[in-house]
N, C-alpha and C positions, 0 to 999 in steps of 0.2 A: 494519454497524458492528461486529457481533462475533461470534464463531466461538466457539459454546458456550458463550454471555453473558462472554467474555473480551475487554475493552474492551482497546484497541492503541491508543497515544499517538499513531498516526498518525491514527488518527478522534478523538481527543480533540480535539488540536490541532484540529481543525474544528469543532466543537460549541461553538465559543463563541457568536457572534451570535446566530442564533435560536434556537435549541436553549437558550441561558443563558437570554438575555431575556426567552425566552418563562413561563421559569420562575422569573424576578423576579417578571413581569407579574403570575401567577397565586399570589403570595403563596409559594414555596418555599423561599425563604429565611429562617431562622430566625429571632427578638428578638435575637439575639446581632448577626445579620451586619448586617438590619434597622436596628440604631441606628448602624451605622457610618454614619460619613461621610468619603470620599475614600480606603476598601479595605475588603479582606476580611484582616482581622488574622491571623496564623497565629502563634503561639508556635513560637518552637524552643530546645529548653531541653537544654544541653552543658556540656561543662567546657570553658570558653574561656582559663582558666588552671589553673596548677598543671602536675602530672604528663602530664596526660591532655589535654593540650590541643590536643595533634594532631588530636584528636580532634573538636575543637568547630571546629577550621580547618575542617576536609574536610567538617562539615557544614556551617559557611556556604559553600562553596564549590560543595559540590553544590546547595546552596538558591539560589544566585545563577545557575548553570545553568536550573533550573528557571523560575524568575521570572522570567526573561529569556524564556523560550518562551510561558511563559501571559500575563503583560502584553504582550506580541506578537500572538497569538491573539487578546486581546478578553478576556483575564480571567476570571474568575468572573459572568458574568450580566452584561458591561459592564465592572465593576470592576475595578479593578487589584488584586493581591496583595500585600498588603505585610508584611515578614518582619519579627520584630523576636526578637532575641537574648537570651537568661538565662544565666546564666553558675551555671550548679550547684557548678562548681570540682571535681567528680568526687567528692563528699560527701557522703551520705545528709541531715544536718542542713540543708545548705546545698538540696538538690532540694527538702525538705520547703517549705521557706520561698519558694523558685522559684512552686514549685505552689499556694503560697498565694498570692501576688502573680497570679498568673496568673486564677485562680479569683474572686478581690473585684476585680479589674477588670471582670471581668462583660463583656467587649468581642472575646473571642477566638473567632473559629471552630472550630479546635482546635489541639493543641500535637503537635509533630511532639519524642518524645524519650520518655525519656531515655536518654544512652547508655549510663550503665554500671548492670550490673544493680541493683546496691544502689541506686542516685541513682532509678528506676525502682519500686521495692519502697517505697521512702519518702515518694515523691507519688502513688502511686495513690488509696489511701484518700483524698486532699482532691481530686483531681479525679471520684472516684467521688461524692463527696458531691453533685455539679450535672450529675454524665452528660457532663463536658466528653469530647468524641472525643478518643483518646491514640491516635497512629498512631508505634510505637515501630519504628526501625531494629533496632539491634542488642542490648538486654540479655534474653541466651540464657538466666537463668537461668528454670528450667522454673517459681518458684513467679509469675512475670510473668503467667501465664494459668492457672495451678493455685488461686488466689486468691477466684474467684469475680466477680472483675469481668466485666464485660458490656463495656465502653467503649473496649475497648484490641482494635489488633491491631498484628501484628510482623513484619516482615521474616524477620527470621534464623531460625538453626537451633537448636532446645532445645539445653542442653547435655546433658538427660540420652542423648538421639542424638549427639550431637560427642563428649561422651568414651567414648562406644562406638567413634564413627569413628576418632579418637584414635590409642584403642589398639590399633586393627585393623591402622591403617595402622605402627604402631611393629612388632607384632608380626609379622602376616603379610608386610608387605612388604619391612619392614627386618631383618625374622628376629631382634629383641632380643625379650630373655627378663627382664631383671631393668629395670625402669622406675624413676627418680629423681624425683619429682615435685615442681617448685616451683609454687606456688599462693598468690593472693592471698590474706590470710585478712578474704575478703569473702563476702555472699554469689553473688558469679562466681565466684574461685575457688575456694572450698568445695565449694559445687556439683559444678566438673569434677572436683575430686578424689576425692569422696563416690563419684561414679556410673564415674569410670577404674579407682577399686578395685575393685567388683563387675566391669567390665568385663575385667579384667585376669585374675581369674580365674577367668571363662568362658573366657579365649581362655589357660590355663594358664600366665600369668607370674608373674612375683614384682613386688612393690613394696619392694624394699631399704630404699631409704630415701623422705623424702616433706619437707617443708619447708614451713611457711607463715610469710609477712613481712607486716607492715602498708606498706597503699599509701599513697605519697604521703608515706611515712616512715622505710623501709629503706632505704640506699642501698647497706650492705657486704653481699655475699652471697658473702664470702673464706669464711668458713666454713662456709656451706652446700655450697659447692663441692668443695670438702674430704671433704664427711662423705661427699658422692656419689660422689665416688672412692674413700673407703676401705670404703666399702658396696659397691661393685662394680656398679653403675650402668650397666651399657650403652648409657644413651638418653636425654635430660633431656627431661623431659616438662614442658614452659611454661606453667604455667596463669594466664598475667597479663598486664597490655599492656605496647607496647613498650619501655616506659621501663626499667622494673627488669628486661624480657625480656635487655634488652640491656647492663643494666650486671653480669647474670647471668655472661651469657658472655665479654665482654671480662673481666672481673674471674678467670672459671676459665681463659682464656688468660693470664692475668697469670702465674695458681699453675704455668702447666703443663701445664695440663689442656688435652688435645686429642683429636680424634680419636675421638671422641663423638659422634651424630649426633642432633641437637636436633628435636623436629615440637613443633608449636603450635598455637592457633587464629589467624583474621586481625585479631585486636586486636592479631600483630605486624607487619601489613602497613603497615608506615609506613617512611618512609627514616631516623628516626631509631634504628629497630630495629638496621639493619643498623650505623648510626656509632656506636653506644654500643657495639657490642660491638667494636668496634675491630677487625677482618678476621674475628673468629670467628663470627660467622654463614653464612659460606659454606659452602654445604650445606644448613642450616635448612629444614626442612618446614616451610611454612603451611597447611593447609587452610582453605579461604576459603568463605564460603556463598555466594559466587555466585562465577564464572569472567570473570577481564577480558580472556580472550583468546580468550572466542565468537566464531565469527562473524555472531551476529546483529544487521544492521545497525545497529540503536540501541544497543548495548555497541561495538562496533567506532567509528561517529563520536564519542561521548563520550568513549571512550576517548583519542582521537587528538586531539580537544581539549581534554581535562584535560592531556597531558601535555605540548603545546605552549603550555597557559599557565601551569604550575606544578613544571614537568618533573621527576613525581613520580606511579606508577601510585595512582589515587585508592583509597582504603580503603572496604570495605563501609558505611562511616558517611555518606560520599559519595555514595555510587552508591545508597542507601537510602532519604538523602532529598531525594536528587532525584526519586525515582520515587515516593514518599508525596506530595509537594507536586504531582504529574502525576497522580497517582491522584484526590487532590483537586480538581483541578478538572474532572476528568474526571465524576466522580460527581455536585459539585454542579452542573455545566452540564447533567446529564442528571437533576437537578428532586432531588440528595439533602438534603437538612439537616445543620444541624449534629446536630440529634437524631438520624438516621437513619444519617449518615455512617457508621459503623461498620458497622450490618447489610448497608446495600448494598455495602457489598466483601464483607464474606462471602458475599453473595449472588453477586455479578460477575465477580471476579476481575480481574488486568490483568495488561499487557505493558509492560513498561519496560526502560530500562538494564539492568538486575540478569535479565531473563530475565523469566517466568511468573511471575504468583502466584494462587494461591489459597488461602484461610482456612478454617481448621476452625469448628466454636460457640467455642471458646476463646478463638478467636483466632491460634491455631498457622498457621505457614503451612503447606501443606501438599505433599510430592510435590517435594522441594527436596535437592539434594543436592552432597556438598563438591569444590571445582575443588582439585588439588594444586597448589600453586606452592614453587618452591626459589630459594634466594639464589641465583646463580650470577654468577661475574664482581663482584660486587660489587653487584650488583640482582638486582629480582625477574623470575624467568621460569615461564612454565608450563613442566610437565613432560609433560600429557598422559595420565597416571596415574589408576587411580581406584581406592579402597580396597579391598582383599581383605576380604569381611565372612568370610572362614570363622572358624565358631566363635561368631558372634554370636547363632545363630539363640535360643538358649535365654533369650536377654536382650528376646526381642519377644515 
């Protein structure tokens, strides 16, 4: 069943009938899953409005993928999975309250989220207070497992590695020397930008100019555009999702401004990235924390099924939690708890959609590194590329 206790969704998917049951039989499953009747509850907690809402799509969509294979399968110990949706609205205040609903229902297995890192930093503490398991996709910011919680692990890549990667790949491979950084002013883009400045000048460039907007609440960024080009900006360095990524650039193509060569993280990997910026994203760097144009078998068929029912390359938010909800049933049919859930993927590791994973004590994933992808044509394509670290070494 596994190759250096690395569980592969292709022996998942078989472990359900006796291998679950067997560990209903013998009392495995937790008080939580225990008082259900008619599933195994999983929370998934997104911004399913607002800004960010792309975001909370691609995760019920990868969760509908998912849930479709495991109530197939034979479910959780027999049981079918059943998903039910919170809508954080991409708000620290609004996760906090999420997480409290989540927590006094008393009825969850565990909660698959949250996605932006601040929404993520605001309900830990209330789901730390019951040991609920938090198996988080994407919120890169490093204080997510710097924190001291125990209960959580995560998909993605820290930021304080991604604005190292960042800027390696702006520098060394794009040869720009003076970086313009726009950055949420949350703690995700904080963060990138905190740790792009140190990185920036390990690898000897400049930071001209640098910009933070409130999300979900700046829409003109005419003059930040502006200030980039009269700084002399070589390179616009993205530190936010697609929304404002994209009314960034459409809006400095409005001024003029061209001919500038944009890299980001894959919080701009969405289609509405590319239409807000109204043709000037062509060219845009993404580095993404995992690659949708491996070829390993299970990236390759989810791929070629998300995009012929959505025809739209699915976002790491997607393809994250699908393979958390595959992880999940993977460990509880092989006798884990919702108590335990957490330790045995650190212990385990898996193979899903997204490639390998394996977890540090933090929760870190670990041994995980960025696919390039560029707008081209008007979509996204790989490029095949992989970061030049020279100059990084002093930062490890």
């Amino acid at each position: 069943m596994k190759e250096g206790n690395l569980i592969h969704r292709r022996d998942m998917l078989g472990m359900g009938a006796a291998a679950g049951l067997a560990a209903v039989l013998a009392g495995a499953l937790p008080r939580r899953l225990a008082a259900q009747e008619g599933g195994i509850r999983i929370a998934i907690a997104a911004p399913m409005t607002g800004d960010s809402a792309s975001m909370g799509l691609n995760a019920q969509r990868g969760a509908a993928a998912a849930v479709a294979m495991i109530n197939e399968a034979g479910g959780v110990g027999g049981k079918p999975v059943v998903i039910e949706y919170l809508d954080d609205m991409g708000q620290p205040r609004e996760a906090a309250s999420v997480a409290r609903r989540i927590v006094d229902a008393g009825t969850y297995a565990a909660v698959i989220g949250h996605v932006n890192s601040s929404c993520t930093l605001a309900a830990m503490p209330i789901y730390a207070e019951v040991g609920l398991p938090v198996l988080c996709g994407s919120s890169s910011n490093a204080q997510v497992t710097e924190s001291g919680w125990t209960n959580i692990i995560r998909m993605t890549i820290r930021d304080d590695y991604g604005a190292q990667q960042y800027s390696a790949f702006a520098v060394n491979n794009l040869g720009k020397k003076e970086l313009g950084i726009l950055y949420a002013n949350d703690d995700y883009g904080r963060g990138l930008r905190d740790k792009m400045l140190v990185a920036a000048e390990a690898l000897g460039a400049a930071v001209p100019a640098e910009a933070g907007f409130t999300p979900n609440v700046d829409k003109d960024f005419s003059a930040i555009a502006t200030d980039f080009q009269a700084k002399g900006a070589d390179v616009f360095m993205l530190n936010c999702n697609y929304t404002e990524g994209g009314l960034f650039l459409g809006q400095a193509k409005g001024l003029g401004i061209t001919g500038v060569p944009t890299v980001g993280p894959d919080s701009l990997l969405y289609n509405e990235f590319i239409e807000l910026a109204q043709g000037a994203a062509e060219g845009a760097y993404i580095l993404a924390a995992y690659d949708p144009y491996a070829d390993n078998p299970k990236t390759v068929a989810f791929m070629e099924k998300f995009r012929a029912d959505y025809d739209a390359l699915p976002s790491q938010v997607a393809v994250f939690t699908c393979d958390l909800l595959m992880l999940t049933q993977a460990l509880m049919n092989a006798g884990a708890t919702s108590e335990t859930l957490i330790d045995q993927a650190k212990a385990t590791g898996f193979e899903g959609v997204g490639g390998a994973y394996r977890w540090d004590e933090k929760g870190d994933v670990k041994d995980r590194t960025f696919a390039v992808i560029q707008v081209k044509d008007g979509a996204f394509a790989s490029t095949g590329a992989s970061v030049d670290e020279t100059g990084l070494e002093a930062l490890r």
